[in-house]
LOTOR-525218 format. One record per residue (C-alpha): residue in three letters; x negated, y, z. Coordinates in pm, 1 decimal. Layout:
! LOTOR-525218
type: ALA c1: X c2: Y c3: Z .
...
***
This chain:
! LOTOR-525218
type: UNK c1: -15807.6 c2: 15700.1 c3: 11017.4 .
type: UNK c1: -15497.3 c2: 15857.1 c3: 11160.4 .
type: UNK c1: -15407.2 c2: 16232.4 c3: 11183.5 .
type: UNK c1: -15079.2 c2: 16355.5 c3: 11430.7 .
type: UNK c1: -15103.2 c2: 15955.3 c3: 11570.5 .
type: UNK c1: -14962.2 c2: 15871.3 c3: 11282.9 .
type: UNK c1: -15250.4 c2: 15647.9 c3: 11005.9 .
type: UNK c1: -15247.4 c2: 15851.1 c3: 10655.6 .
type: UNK c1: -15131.3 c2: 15670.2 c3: 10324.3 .
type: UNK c1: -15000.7 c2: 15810.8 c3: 10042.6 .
type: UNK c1: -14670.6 c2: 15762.0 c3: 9769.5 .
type: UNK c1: -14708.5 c2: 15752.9 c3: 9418.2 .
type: UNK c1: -14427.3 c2: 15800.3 c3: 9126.0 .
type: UNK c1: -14479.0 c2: 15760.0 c3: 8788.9 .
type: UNK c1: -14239.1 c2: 15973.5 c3: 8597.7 .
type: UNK c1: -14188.9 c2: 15696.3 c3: 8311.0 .
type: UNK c1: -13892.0 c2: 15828.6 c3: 8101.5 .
type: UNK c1: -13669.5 c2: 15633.2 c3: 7934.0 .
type: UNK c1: -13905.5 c2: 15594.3 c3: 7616.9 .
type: UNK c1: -14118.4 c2: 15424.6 c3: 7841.7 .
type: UNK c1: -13934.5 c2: 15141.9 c3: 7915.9 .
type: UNK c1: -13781.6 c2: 15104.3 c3: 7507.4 .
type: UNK c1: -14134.8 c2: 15067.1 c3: 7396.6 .
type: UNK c1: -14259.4 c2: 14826.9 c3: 7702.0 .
type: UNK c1: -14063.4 c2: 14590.9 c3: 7559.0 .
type: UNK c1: -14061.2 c2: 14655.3 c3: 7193.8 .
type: UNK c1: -13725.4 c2: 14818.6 c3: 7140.5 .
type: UNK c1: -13679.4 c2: 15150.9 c3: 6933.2 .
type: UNK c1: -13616.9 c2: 15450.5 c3: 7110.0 .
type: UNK c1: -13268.7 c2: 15621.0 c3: 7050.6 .
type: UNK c1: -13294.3 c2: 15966.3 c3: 6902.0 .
type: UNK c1: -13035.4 c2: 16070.2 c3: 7158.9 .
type: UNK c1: -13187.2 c2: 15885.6 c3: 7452.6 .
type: UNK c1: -13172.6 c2: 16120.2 c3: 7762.9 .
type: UNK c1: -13447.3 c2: 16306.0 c3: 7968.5 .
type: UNK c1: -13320.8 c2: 16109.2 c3: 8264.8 .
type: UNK c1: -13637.7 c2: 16061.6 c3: 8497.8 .
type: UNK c1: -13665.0 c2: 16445.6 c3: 8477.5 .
type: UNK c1: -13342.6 c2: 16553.2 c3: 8434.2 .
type: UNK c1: -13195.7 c2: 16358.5 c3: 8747.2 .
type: UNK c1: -13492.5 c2: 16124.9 c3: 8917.8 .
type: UNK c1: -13762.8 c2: 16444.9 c3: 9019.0 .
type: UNK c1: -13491.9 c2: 16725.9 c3: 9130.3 .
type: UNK c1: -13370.2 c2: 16417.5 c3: 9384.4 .
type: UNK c1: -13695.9 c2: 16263.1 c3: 9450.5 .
type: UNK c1: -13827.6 c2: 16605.1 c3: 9543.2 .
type: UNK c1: -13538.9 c2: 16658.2 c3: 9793.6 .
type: UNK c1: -13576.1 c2: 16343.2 c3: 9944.7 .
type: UNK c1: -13953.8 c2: 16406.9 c3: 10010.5 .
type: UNK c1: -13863.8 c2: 16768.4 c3: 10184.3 .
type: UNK c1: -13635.3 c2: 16530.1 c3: 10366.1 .
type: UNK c1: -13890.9 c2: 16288.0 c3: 10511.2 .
type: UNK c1: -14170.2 c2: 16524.4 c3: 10525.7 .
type: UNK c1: -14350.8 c2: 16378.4 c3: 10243.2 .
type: UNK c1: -14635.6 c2: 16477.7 c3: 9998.9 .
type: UNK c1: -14660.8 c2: 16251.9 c3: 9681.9 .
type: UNK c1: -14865.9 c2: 16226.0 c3: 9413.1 .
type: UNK c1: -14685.6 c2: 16229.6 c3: 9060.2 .
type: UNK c1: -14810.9 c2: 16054.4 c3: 8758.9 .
type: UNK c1: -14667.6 c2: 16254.6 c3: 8434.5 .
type: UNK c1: -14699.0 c2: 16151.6 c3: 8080.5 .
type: UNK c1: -14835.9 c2: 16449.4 c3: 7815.5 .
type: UNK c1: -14557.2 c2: 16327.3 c3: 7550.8 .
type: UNK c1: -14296.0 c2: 16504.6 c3: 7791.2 .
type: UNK c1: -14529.1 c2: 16799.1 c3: 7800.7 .
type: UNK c1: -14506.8 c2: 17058.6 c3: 7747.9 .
type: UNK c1: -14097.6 c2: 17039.8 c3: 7752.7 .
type: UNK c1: -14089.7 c2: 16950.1 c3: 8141.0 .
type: UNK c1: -14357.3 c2: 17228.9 c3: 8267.6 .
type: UNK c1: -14126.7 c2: 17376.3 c3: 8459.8 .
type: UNK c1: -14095.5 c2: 17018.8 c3: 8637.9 .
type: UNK c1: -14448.9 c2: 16984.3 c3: 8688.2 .
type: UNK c1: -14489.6 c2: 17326.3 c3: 8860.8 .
type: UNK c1: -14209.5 c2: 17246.3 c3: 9080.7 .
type: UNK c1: -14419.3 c2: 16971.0 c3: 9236.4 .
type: UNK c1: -14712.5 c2: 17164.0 c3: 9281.6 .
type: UNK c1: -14495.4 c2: 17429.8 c3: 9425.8 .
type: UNK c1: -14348.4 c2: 17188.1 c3: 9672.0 .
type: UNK c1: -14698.4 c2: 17055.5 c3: 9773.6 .
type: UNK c1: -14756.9 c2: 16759.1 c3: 9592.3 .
type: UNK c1: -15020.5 c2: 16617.0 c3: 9350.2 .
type: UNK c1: -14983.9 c2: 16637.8 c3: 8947.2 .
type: UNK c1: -15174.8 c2: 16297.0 c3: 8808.8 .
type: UNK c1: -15282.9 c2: 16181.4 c3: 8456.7 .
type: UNK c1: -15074.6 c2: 15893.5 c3: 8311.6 .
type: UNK c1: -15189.4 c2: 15880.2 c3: 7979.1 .
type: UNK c1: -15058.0 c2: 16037.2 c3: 7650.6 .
type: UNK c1: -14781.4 c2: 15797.2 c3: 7556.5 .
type: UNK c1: -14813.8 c2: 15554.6 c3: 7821.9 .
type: UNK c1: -14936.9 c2: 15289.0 c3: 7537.5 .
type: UNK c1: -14897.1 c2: 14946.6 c3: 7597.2 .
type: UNK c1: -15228.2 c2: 14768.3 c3: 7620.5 .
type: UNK c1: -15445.8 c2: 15051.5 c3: 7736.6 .
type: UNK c1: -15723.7 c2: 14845.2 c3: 7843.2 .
type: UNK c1: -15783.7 c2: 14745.0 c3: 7469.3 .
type: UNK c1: -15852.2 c2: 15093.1 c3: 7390.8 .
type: UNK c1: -16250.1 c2: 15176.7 c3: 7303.1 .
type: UNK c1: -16392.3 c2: 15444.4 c3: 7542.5 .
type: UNK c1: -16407.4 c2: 15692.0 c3: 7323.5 .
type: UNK c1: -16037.6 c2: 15640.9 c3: 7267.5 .
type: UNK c1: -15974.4 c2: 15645.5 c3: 7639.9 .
type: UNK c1: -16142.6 c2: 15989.3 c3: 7627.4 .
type: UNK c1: -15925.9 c2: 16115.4 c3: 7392.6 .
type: UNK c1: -15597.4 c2: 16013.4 c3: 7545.6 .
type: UNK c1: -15682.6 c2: 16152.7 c3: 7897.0 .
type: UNK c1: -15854.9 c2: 16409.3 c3: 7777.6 .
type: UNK c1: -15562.2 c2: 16562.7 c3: 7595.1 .
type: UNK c1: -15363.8 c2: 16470.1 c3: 7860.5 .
type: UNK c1: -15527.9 c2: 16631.0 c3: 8094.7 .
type: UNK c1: -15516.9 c2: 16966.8 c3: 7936.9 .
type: UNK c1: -15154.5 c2: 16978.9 c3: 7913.2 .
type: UNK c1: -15082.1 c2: 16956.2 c3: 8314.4 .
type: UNK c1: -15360.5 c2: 17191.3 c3: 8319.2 .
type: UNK c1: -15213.2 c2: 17435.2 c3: 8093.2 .
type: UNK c1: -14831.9 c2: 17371.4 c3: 8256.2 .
type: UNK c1: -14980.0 c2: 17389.2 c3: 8620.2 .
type: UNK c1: -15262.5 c2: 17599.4 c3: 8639.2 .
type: UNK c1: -15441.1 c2: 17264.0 c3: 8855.8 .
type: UNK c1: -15657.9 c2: 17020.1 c3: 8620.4 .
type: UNK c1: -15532.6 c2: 16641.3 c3: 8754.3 .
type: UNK c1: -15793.6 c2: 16439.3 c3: 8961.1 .
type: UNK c1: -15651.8 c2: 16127.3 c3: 8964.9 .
type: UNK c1: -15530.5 c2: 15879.3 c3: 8658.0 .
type: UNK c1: -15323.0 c2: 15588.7 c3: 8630.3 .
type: UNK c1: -15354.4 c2: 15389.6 c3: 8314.2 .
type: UNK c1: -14978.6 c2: 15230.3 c3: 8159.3 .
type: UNK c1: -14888.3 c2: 14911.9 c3: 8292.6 .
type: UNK c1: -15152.7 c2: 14879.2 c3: 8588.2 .
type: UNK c1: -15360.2 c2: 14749.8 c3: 8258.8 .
type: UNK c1: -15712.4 c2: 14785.0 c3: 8381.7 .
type: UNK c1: -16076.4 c2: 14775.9 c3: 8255.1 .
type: UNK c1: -16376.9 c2: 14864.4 c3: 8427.9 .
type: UNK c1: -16511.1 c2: 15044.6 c3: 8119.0 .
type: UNK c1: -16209.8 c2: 15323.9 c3: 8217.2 .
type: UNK c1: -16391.9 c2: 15404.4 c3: 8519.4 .
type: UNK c1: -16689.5 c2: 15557.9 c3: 8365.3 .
type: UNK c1: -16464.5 c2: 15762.7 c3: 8108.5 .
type: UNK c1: -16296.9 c2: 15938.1 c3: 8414.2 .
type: UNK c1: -16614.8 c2: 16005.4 c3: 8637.8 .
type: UNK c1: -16770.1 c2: 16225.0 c3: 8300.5 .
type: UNK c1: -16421.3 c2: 16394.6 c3: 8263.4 .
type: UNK c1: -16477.4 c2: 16504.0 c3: 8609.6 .
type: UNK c1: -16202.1 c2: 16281.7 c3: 8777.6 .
type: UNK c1: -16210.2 c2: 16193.9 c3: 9171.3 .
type: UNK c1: -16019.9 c2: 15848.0 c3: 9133.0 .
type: UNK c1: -15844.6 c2: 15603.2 c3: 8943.0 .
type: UNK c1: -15491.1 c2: 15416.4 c3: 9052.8 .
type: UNK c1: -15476.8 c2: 15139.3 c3: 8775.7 .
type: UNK c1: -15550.9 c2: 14823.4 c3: 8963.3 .
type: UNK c1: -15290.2 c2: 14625.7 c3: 9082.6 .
type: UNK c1: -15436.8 c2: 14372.9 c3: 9328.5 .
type: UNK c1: -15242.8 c2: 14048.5 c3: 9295.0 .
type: UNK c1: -15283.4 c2: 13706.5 c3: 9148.2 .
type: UNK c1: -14977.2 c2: 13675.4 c3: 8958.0 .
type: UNK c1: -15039.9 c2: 13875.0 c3: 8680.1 .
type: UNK c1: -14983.9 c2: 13618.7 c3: 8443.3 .
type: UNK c1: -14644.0 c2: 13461.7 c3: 8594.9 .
type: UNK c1: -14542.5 c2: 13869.8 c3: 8601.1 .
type: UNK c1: -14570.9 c2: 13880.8 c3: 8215.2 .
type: UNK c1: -14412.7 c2: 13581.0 c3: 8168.3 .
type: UNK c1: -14106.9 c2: 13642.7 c3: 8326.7 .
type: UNK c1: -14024.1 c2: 14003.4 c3: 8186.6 .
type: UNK c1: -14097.9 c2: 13866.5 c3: 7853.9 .
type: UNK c1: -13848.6 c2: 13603.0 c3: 7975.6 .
type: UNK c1: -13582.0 c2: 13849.1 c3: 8081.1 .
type: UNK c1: -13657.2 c2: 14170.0 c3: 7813.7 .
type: UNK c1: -13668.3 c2: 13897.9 c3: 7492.6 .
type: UNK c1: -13933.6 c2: 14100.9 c3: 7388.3 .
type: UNK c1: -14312.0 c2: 14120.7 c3: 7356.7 .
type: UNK c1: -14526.0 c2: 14166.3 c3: 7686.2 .
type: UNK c1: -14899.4 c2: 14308.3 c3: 7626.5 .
type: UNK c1: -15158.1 c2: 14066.8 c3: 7791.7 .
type: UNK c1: -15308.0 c2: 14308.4 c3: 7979.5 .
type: UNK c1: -15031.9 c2: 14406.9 c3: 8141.6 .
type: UNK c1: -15059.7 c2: 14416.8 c3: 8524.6 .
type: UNK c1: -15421.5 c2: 14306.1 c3: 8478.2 .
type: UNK c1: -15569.2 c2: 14021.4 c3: 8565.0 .
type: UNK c1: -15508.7 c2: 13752.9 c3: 8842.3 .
type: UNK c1: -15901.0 c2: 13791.8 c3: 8956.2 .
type: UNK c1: -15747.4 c2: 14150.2 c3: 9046.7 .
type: UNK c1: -15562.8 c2: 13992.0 c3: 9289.9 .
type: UNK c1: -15946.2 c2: 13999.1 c3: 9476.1 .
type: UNK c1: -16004.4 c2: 14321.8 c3: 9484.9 .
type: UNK c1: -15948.5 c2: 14515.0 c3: 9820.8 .
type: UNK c1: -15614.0 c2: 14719.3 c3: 9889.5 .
type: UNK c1: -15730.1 c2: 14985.4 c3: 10082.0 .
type: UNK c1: -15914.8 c2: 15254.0 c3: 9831.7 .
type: UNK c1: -16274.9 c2: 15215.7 c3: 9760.1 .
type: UNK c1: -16588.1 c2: 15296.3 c3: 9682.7 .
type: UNK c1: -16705.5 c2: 15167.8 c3: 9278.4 .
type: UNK c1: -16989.0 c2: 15192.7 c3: 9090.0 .
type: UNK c1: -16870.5 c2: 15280.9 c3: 8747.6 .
type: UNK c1: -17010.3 c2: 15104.1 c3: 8420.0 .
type: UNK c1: -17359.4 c2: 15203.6 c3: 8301.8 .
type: UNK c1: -17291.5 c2: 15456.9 c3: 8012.5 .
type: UNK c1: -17632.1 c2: 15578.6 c3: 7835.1 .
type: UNK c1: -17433.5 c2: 15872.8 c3: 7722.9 .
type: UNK c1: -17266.7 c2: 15952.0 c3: 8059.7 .
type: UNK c1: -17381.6 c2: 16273.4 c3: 8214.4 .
type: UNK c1: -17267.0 c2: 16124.4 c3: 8573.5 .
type: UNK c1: -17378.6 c2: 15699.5 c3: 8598.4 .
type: UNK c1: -17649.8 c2: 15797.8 c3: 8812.1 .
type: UNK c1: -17504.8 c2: 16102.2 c3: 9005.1 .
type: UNK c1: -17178.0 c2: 15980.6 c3: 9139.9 .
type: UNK c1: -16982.1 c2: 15705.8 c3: 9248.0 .
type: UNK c1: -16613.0 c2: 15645.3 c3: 9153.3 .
type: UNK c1: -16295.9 c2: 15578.9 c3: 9379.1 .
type: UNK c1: -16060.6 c2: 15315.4 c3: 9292.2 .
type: UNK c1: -15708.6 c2: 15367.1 c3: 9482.7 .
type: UNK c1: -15548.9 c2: 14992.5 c3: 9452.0 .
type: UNK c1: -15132.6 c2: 15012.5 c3: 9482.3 .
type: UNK c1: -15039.9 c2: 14819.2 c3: 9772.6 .
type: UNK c1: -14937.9 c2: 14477.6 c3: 9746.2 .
type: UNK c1: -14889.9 c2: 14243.2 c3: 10014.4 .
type: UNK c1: -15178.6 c2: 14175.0 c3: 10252.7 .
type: UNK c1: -15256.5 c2: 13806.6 c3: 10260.7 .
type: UNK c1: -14976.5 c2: 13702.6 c3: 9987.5 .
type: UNK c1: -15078.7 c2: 13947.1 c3: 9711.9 .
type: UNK c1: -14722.2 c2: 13964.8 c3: 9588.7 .
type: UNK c1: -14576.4 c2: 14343.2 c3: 9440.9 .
type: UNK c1: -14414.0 c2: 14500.5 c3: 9685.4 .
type: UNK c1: -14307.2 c2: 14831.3 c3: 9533.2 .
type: UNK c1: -13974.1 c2: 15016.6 c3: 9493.4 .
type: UNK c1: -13889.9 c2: 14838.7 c3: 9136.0 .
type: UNK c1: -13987.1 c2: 14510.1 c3: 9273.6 .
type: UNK c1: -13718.1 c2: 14622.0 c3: 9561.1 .
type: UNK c1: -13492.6 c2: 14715.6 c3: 9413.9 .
type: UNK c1: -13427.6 c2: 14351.0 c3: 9194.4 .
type: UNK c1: -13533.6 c2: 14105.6 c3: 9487.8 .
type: UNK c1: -13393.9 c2: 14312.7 c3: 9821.5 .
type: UNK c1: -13456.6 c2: 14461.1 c3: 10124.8 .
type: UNK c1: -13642.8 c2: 14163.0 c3: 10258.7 .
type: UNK c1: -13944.3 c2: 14228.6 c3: 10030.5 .
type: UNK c1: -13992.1 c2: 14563.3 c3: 10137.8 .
type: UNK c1: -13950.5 c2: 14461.7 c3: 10531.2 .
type: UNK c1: -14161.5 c2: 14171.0 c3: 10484.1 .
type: UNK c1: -14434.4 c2: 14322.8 c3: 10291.8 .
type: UNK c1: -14454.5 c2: 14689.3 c3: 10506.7 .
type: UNK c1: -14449.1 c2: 14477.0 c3: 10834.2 .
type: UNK c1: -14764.1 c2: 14246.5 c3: 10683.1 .
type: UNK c1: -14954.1 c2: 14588.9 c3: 10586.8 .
type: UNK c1: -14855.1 c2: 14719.6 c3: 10899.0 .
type: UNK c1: -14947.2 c2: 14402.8 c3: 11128.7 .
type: UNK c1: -15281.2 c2: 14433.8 c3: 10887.2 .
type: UNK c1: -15411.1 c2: 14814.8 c3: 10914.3 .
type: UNK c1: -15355.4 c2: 14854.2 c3: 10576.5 .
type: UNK c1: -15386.9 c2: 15240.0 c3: 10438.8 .
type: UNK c1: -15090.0 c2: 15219.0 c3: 10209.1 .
type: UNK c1: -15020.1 c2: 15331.0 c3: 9883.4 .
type: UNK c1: -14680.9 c2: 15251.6 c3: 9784.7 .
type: UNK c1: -14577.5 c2: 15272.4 c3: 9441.4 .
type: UNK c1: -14186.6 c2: 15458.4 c3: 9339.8 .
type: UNK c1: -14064.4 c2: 15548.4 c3: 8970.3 .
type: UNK c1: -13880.6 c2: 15853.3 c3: 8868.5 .
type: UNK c1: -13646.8 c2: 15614.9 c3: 8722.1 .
type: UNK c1: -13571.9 c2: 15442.5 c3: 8999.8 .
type: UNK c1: -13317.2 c2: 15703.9 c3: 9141.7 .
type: UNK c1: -13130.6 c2: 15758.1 c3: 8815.3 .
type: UNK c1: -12758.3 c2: 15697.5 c3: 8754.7 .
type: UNK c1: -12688.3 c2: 15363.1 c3: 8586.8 .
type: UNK c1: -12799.8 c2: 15345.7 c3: 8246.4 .
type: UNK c1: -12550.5 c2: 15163.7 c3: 8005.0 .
type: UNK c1: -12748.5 c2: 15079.3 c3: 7713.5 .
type: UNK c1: -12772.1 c2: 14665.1 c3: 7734.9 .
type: UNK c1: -13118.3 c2: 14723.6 c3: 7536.8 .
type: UNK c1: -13236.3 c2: 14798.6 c3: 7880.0 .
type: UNK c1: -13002.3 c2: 14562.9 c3: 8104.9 .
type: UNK c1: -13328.0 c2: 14385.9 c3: 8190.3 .
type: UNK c1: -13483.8 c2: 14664.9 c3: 8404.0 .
type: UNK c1: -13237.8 c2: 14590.7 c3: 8684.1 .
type: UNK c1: -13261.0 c2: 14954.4 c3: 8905.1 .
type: UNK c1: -13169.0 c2: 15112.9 c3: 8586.4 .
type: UNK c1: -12824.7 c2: 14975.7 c3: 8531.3 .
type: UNK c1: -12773.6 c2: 15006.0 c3: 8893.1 .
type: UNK c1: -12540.6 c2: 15306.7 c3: 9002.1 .
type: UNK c1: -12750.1 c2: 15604.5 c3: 9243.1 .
type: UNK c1: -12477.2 c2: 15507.9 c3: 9554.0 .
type: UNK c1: -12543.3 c2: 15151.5 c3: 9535.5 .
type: UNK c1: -12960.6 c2: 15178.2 c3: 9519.6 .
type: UNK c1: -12949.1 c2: 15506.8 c3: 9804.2 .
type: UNK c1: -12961.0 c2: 15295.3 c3: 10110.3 .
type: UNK c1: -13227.6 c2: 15144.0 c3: 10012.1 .
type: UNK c1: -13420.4 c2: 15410.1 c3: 9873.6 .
type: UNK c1: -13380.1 c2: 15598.7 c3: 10192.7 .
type: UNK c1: -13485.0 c2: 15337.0 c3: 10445.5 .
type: UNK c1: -13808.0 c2: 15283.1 c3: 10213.5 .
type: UNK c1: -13872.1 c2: 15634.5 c3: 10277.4 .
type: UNK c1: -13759.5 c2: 15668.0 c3: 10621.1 .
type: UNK c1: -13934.9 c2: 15332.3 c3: 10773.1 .
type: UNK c1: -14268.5 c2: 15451.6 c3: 10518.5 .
type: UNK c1: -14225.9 c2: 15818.4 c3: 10671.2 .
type: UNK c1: -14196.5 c2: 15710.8 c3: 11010.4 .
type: UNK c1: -14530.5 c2: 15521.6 c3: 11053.7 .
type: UNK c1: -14768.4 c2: 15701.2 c3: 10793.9 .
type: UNK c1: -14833.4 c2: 16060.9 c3: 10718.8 .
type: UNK c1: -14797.6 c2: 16050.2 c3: 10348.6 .
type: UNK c1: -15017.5 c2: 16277.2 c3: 10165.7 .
type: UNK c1: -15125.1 c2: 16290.0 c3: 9786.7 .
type: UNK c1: -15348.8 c2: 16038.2 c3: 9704.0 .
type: UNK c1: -15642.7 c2: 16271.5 c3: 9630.9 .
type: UNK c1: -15653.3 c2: 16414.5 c3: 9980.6 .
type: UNK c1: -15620.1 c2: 16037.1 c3: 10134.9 .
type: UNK c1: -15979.6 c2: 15951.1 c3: 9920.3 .
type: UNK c1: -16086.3 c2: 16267.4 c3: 10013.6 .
type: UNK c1: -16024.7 c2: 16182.4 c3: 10370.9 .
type: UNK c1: -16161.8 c2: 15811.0 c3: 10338.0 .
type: UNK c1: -16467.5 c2: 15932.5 c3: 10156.4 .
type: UNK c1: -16585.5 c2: 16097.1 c3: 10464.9 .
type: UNK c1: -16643.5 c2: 15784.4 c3: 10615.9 .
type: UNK c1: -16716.7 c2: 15535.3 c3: 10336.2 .
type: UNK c1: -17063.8 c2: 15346.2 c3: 10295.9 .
type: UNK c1: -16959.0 c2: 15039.9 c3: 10096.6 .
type: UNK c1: -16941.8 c2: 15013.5 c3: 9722.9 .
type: UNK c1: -16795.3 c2: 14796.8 c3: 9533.4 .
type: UNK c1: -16862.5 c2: 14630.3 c3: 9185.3 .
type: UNK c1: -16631.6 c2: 14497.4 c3: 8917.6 .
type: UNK c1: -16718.2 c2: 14252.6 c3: 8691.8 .
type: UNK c1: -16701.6 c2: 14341.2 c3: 8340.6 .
type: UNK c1: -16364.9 c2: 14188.8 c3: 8114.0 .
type: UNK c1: -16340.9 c2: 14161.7 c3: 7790.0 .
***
């Protein structure tokens, strides 16, 4: 699937604020902590993707809602794709019940509806933390696809080590589960879970848009991951997805492009205490080598565009 001889894949950025990353691992949130992933990571981000000709999908909490509208219709305005990342981006997500899935999105939902005049299509649930039972919630709330999976094996060995380096408490289902690490990287086709109260089980299927890790090696390969390990990881991994057809969907954070952050409660998020000038280079040769051999479009459209031509579906065992 190419378009312009270039293959189509899409970039994602979840707009975690500063909150987000306090609470991930425990810590309280400062009453005067700033609006940084809005204040200084979208107005560059956006620039940067006028830059390289790139279309992104955006994955926007309703806690900063409806303060940041104004943000939100930006995007739109700009021609990218407004996404659902939960409420408060609560740790252990998967946990939830369905009906208290519902809730979450749903409310979600209606606040980028109401502050963009577009209903959101897509979802990404906090913390790639997964459970089949989500799919089914989002096909009945009329949702085209879900971006929650991360497909590696080293789930576990991920938790470990930021509890290791944050000192503090790590949900379990946090980047899912190593038999994740099986599922395919290229968006597909599922069949969500059997619902006797779902209006859709029987009359739709569901799309499940993976973020890229590494073909073959299964190892994270996006911007945060970068930006503490090095060039090499994004070279390696974008030459392995290249050398294997893979229809990428590489994974940013608002935070990522934010001046250095100087509390130490946070000094174990590395790109955060990092200055803008020192993590530029890199951020722009993501974008330019990413720009230069996909045409990046929202994720919704790239389904959309896969759809066309999809026959397989896939199942997912049930976890408890």
């Amino acid at each position: 699937m190419s378009m312009n001889g270039k293959p189509l894949g899409t970039l994602q950025v979840d707009v975690d604020e500063l909150w987000v990353y306090y609470e991930s691992i425990g810590r309280p949130v400062p009453s005067d902590a700033p609006s940084l992933a809005y204040l200084q990571g979208i107005p560059r981000l956006l620039d940067l993707f006028d830059r390289y000709e790139i279309r992104a999908t955006f994955f926007v909490c309703g806690r900063d809602l409806p303060v940041q509208a104004r943000a939100l219709r930006e995007m739109i305005a700009r021609g990218h794709e407004v996404a659902n990342h939960s409420a408060t981006h609560r740790n252990g997500f998967a946990r939830l019940s369905p009906e208290q899935k519902r809730a979450d999105i749903a409310a979600t939902g209606a606040l980028i509806a109401d502050a963009t005049g577009v209903a959101p299509i897509g979802f990404k649930s906090p913390g790639f933390s997964f459970s089949p039972d989500l799919l089914a919630v989002l096909a009945d709330l009329g949702y085209l696809y879900d971006s929650s999976l991360l497909p590696t094996f080293y789930a576990p060995l991920l938790r470990l080590l930021q509890k290791l380096l944050s000192g503090g408490h790590v949900d379990p289902t946090h980047y899912g589960r190593a038999s994740n690490g099986l599922a395919p990287l290229a968006p597909f086709r599922i069949a969500p879970s059997r619902n006797p109260q779902s209006a859709t089980h029987n009359r739709q299927l569901f799309w499940e848009a993976p973020v890229t890790t590494m073909p073959i090696l299964r190892l994270p390969m996006h911007s945060t991951f970068v930006l503490s390990a090095g060039r090499w990881l994004f070279d390696f991994g974008f030459g392995l997805a290249r050398a294997r057809n893979t229809p990428i969907n590489y994974l940013l954070h608002a935070a990522d492009v934010v001046d250095a952050v100087s509390d130490p409660a946070l000094g174990s998020y590395r790109f955060l205490t990092q200055s803008w000038e020192i993590k530029r280079p890199l951020y722009e040769h993501m974008l330019a080598t990413l720009s230069a051999a996909y045409r990046l479009v929202p994720t919704a459209e790239l389904v959309g565009q896969i759809a066309h031509g999809a026959a397989e579906v896939h199942h997912l065992k049930a976890q408890p």
